[in-house]
C-alpha positions as CSV (number, residue, x, y, z in Angstrom):
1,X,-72.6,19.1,-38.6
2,X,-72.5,18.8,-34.8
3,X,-69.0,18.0,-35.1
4,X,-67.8,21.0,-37.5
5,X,-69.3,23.3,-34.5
6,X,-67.5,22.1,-31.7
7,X,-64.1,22.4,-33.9
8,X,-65.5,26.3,-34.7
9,X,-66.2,26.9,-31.0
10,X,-62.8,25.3,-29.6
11,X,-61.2,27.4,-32.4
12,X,-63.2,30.6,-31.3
13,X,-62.2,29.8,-27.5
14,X,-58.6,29.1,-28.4
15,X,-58.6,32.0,-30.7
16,X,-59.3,34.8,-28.0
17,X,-57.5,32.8,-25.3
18,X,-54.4,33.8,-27.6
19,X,-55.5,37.2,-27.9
20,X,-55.4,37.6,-24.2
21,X,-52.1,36.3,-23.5
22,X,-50.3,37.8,-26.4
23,X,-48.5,39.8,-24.3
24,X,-46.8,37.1,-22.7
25,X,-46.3,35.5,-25.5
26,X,-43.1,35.1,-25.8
27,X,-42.8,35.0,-21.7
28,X,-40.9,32.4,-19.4
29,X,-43.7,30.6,-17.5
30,X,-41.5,30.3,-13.8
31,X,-44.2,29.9,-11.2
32,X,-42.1,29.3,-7.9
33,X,-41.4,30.6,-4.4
34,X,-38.3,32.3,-3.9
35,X,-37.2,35.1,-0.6
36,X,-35.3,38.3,-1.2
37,X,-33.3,39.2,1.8
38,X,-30.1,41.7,3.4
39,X,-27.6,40.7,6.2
40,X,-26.2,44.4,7.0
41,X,-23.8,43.3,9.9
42,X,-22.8,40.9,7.2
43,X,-22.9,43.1,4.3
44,X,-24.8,40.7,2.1
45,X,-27.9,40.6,0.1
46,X,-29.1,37.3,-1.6
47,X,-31.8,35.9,-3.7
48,X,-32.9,32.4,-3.6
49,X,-35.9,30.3,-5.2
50,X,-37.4,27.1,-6.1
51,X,-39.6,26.0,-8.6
52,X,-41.1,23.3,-11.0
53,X,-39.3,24.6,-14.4
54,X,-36.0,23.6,-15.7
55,X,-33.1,26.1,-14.9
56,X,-35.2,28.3,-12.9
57,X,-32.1,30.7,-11.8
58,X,-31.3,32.0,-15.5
59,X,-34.3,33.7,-15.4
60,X,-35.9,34.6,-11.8
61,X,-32.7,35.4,-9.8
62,X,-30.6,38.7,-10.2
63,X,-28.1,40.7,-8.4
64,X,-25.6,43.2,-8.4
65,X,-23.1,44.4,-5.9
66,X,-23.5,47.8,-4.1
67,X,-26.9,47.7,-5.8
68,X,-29.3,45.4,-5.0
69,X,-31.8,42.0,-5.7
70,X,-34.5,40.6,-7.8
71,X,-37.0,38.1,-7.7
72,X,-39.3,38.1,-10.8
73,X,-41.4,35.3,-11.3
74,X,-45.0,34.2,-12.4
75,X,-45.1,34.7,-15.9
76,X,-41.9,36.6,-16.1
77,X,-40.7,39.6,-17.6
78,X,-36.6,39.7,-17.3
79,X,-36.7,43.2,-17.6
80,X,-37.2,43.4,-14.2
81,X,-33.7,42.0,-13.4
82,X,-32.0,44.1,-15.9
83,X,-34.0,47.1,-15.6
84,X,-34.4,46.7,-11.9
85,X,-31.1,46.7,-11.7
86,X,-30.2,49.6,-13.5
87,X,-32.5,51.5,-11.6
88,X,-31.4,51.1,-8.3
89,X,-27.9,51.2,-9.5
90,X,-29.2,54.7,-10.9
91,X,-30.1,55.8,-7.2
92,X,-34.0,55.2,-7.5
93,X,-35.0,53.0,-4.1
94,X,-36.4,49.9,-4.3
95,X,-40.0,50.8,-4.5
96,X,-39.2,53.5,-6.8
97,X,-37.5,51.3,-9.3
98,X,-40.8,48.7,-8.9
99,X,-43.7,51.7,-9.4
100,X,-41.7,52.6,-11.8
101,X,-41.5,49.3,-14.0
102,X,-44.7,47.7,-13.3
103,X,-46.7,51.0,-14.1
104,X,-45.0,50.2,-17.5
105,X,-45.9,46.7,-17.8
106,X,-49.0,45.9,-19.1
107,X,-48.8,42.7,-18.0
108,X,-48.5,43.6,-14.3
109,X,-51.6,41.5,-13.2
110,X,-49.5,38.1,-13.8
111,X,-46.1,38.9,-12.2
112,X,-44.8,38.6,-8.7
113,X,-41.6,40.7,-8.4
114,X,-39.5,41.8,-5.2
115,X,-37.1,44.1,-5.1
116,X,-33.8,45.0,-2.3
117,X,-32.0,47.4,-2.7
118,X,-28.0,48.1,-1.0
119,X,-30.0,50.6,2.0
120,X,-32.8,47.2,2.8
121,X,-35.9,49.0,1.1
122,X,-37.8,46.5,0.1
123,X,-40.4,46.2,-2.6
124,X,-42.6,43.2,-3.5
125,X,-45.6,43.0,-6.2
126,X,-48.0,40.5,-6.5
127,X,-50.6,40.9,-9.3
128,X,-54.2,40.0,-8.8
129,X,-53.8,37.5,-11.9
130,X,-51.3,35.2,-10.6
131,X,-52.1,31.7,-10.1
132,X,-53.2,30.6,-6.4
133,X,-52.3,30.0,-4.0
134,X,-50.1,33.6,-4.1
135,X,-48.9,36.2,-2.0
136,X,-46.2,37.6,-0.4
137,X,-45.2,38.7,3.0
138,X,-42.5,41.6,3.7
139,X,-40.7,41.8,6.9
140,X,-37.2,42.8,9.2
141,X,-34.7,42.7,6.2
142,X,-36.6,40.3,3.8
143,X,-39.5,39.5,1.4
144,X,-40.9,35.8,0.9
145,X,-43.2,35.3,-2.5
146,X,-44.7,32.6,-4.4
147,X,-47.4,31.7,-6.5
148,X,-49.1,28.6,-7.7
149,X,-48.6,26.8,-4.4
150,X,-49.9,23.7,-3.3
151,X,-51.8,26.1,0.0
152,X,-52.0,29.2,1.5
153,X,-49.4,27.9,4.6
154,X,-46.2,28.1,2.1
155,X,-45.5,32.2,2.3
156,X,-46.2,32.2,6.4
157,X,-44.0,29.0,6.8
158,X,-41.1,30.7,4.8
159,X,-41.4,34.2,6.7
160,X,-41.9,32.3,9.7
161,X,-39.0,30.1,9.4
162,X,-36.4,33.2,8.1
163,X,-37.3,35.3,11.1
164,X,-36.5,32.2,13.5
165,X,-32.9,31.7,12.3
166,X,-31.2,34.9,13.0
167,X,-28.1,33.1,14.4
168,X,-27.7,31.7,10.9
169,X,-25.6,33.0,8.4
170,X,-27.8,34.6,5.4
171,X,-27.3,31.3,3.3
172,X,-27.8,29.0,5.3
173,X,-30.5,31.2,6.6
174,X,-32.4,31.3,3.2
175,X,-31.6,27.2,2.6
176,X,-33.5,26.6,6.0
177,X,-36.5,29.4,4.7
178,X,-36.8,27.4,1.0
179,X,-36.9,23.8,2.5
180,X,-40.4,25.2,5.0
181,X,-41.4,26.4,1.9
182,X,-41.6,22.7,0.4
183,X,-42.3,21.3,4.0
184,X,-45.6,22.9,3.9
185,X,-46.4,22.3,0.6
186,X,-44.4,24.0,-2.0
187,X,-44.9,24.1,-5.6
188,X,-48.3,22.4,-6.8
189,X,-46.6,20.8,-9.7
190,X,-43.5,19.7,-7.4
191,X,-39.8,20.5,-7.1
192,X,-37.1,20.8,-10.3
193,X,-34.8,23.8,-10.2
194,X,-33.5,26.4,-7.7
195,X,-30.6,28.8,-7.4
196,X,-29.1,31.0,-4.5
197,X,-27.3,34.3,-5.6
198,X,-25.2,36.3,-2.7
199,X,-23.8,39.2,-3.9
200,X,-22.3,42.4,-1.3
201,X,-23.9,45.7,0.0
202,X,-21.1,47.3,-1.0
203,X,-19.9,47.7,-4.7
204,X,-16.7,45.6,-5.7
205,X,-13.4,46.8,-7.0
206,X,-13.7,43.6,-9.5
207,X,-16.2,42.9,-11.8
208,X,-15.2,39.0,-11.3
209,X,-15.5,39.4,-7.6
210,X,-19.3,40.3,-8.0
211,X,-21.0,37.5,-7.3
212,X,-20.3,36.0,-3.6
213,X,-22.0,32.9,-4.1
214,X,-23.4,32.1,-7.3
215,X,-25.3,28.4,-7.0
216,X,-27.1,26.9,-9.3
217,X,-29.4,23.4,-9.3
218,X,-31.2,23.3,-13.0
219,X,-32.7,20.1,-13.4
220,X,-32.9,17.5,-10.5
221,X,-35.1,15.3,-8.4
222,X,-34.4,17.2,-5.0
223,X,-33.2,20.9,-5.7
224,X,-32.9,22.6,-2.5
225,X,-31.4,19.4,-0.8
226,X,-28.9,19.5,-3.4
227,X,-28.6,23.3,-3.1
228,X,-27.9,22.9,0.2
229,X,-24.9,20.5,-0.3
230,X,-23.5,23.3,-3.1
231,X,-23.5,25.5,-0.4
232,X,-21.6,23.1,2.0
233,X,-18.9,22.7,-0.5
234,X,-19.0,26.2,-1.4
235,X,-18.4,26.8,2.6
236,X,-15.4,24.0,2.5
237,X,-13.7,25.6,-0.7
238,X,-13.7,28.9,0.5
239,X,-11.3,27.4,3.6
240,X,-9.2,25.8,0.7
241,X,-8.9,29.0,-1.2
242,X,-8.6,30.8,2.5
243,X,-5.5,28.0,2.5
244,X,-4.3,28.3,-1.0
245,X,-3.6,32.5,0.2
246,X,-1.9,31.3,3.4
247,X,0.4,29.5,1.2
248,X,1.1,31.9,-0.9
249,X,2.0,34.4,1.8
250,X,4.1,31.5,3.7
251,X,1.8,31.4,6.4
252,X,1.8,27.7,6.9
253,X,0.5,27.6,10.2
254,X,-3.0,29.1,9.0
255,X,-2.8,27.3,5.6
256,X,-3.0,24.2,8.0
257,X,-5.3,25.3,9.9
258,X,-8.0,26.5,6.6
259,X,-7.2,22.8,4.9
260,X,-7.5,21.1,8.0
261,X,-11.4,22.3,8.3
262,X,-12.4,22.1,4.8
263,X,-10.9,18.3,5.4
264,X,-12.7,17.7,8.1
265,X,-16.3,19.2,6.3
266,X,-15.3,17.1,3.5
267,X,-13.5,14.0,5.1
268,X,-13.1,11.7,1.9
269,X,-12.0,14.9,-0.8
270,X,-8.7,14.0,-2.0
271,X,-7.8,17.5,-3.1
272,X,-8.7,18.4,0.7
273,X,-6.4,16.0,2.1
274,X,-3.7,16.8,-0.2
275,X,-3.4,20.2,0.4
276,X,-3.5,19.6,4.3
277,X,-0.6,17.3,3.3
278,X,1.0,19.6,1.8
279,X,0.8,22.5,4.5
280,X,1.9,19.5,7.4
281,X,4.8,19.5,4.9
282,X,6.3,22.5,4.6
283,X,5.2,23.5,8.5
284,X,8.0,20.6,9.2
285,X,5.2,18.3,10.4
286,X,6.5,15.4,7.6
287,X,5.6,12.4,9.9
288,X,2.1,13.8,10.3
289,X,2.0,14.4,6.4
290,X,3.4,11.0,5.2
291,X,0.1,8.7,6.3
292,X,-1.7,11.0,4.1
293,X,0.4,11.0,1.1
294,X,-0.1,7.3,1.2
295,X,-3.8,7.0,1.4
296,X,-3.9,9.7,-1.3
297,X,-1.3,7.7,-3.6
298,X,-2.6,4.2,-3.2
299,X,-6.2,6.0,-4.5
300,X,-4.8,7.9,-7.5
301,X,-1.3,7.9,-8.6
302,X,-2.2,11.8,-10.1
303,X,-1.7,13.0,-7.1
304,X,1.8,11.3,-7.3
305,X,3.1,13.0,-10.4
306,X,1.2,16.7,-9.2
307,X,3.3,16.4,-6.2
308,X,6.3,15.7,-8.4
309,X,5.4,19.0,-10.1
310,X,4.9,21.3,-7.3
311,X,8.9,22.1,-6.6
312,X,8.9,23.9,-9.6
313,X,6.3,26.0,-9.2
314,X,7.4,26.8,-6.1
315,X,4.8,25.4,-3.3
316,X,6.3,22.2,-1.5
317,X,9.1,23.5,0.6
318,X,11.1,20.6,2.6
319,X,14.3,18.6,2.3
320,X,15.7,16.5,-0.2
321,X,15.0,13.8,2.0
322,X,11.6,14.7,3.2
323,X,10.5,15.2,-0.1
324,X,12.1,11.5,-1.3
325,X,10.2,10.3,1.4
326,X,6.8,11.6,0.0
327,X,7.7,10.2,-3.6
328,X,8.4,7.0,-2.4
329,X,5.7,6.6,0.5
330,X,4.5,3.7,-1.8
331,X,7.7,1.7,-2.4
């Protein structure tokens, strides 16, 4: 008898527990810290975050350029990204587009949201439900929120820490703010996920082009450390693409000069020393170029038969001699 009551009382308990939280029912459960923030000399805005939950940025993390960011976390409701979003894009502010969503939500105790829009307002909710330790703190140009940290020191550490490094570029400023976050404790249930999202102030003429920098980590054992290398080779691969343009254009002297730095961030990439190759190639610098063709060769003959391939397509421009000299580096 004793035992049928305590099955009758746990199924009471469990019974109204679902009754509370039906209305997140069906709700991603992404407790995290994350930082909303705008560069305006730079003409960037960006959304960043961490958190203990597989492939935190497909939920948490939104932006649009010429319109704004989101963070929307806790128990989250997406419709903050989407509608958010729409909003701002619509002309409501910031804190407009938030009052105007969570005064909808019925679930508006368990969410942390912040919102930037393309001017810098800035609008951050924190809902008296959320799981400590949580809060937020809004300052010049950025908001830093989380909830369910290990202590009350994470939010001051990542405001802190963002308002130090104003000689930083906005990524690498946010990378600095998320690894104080999980210096001073971070997530209570530890580190899995995290994602940083750049987009522009000013709307795109391409819808491709919207994203600046779009870097995801879903799943892995140190996320922001491995964010942070993303957003080194991100850094080198925009001086390869900075390259690849020069090339096109004939400008050999800067395509050497963008290869040569990605090369050097990036010292043992193949594709980095090729290209640099390449551009000491055709900017008549073939006794510079040959050492690297070998090195390249002797670690993957592909490079060989690309390089074979390139004449056709029109991007290796030197003699018949200097280019049997590449082909044969090896002989």
């Amino acid at each position: 008898m004793k035992k049928f009551y305590i099955i009758l009382l746990l199924g009471i308990l469990f019974s109204a527990h679902i009754k509370a939280q039906q209305f997140k029912s069906d709700e991603p459960f992404a407790h995290t810290f994350s930082i909303v923030a705008i560069d305006t000399a730079a003409g960037e805005m960006a959304v960043a975050v961490q958190s203990h939950w597989f492939s935190v940025g497909s939920i948490v993390s939104w932006g649009k350029s010429g319109v704004g960011v989101v963070a929307t976390q806790s128990f989250v409701n997406p419709a903050y990204g989407t509608e958010g979003l729409k909003l701002m894009a619509d002309g409501k502010s910031a804190s407009k587009a938030l009052q105007l969503l969570t005064k909808q939500d019925e679930g508006r105790d368990y969410r942390q949201v912040a919102f930037i829009d393309h001017k810098g307002d800035i609008a951050t909710h924190t809902g008296n439900k959320c799981v400590q330790s949580a809060s937020h703190i809004t300052g010049d140009n950025f908001s830093v929120q989380a909830n369910m940290m290990l202590n009350d020191n994470v939010v001051p550490a990542m405001a802190k820490t963002f308002t130090e490094n104003k000689n930083l570029p906005l990524p690498e400023r946010i990378i600095e703010t998320l690894k104080a976050a999980q210096n001073a404790g971070g997530d209570i249930r530890g580190k899995q996920s995290a994602v940083l999202l750049v987009v522009d102030i000013k709307p795109v003429d391409q819808e491709w082009k919207d994203k600046k920098i779009n870097l995801r980590v879903d799943d892995h054992t140190e996320p922001i450390a491995e964010l942070e290398r993303l957003l080194k080779v991100h850094r080198a691969y925009e001086h390869m693409n900075n390259g690849d343009l020069a090339m096109e254009h004939g400008d050999m002297v800067n395509a050497l000069e963008e290869y040569g730095a990605a090369e050097k961030m990036f010292p043992e990439n193949l594709e980095m020393k090729y290209w640099k190759a390449i551009a000491l190639a055709n900017n008549n610098q073939i006794n510079a170029a040959l050492p690297i063709f070998k090195e390249i060769f002797q670690k993957d003959l592909n490079w060989l038969e690309l390089t074979k391939r390139l004449p056709a397509a029109g991007l290796i421009n030197v003699t018949e001699e200097q280019y049997r000299l590449i082909i044969n580096i090896n002989k």
